[in-house]
Every structure is written in structure tokens, then in C-alpha cells.
N, C-alpha and C positions, 0 to 999 in steps of 0.2 A: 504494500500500500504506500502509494507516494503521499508527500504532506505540500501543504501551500508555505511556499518558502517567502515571498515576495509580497508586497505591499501590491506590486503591479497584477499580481494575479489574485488577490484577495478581492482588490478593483475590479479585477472581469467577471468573478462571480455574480459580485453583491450592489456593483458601482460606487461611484466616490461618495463618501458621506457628505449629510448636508451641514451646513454651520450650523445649528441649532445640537446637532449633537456632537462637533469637535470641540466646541466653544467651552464645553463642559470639561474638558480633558485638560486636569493638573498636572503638576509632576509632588505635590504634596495633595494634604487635606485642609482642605479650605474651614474656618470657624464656621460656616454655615452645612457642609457637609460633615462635620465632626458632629456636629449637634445632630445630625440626622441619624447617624453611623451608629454613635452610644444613647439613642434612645428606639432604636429596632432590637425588636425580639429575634432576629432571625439573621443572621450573613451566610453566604457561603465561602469557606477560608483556601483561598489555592496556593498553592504551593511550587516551585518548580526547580525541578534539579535532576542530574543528568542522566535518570530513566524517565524523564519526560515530564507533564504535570499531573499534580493530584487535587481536587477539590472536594471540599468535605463539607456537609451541610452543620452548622450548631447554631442549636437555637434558647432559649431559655426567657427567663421577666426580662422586661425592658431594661436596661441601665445593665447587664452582665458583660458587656462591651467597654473597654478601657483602652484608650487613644493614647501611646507614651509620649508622642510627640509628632509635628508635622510629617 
């Protein structure tokens, strides 16, 4: 199974995204996504290292979410 290596071929699947959802993309967490972040019952946590990625669903009360820093 081959994988999608390239931004250019993610494009020809899916097309270029629109601004309304690039616009969103940090390279931290913003004080108004941290507020959002640690008051969800629910993330799913991924992970990635070199057998590939893992994503793990945990969920629990609101506020079991702790942010260490941007």
C-alpha cells in the first residue's frame, strides 16, 4: 500500500483548502483554543513515531485536560 507523500497530491485528492479553515492553523495554542481544549470532555490524543501514528480516544468530566504551556 503506497501512502500520500506530498502536499501536491493531498491537493488532487481533496483540492486546496479554503481560508476559513487554514486561517485557523497555529503553530501553538491560542488562549481562546486552550479555553476550548481544557473545558471538552473528550480529545482524541495522536501520537507519532517511527512505526507510524497512533490515536487514542480519552475522554472523562470537563476540566480533566491540562494545557503545560503554548
Amino acid at each position: 500500500m503506497s501512502g500520500i507523500t506530498t502536499i501536491e497530491e493531498l491537493e488532487g485528492i481533496y483540492g486546496t483548502p479554503a481560508e476559513a479553515s487554514t486561517v485557523k492553523v497555529l503553530d501553538h495554542v491560542s488562549p481562546l483554543y486552550r479555553r476550548f481544549i481544557e473545558a471538552s470532555p473528550f480529545v482524541a490524543l495522536a501520537t507519532r513515531g517511527p512505526d507510524g501514528l497512533d490515536c487514542s480516544p480519552r475522554g472523562d468530566q470537563a476540566g480533566f485536560i491540562r494545557i503545560a504551556d503554548e
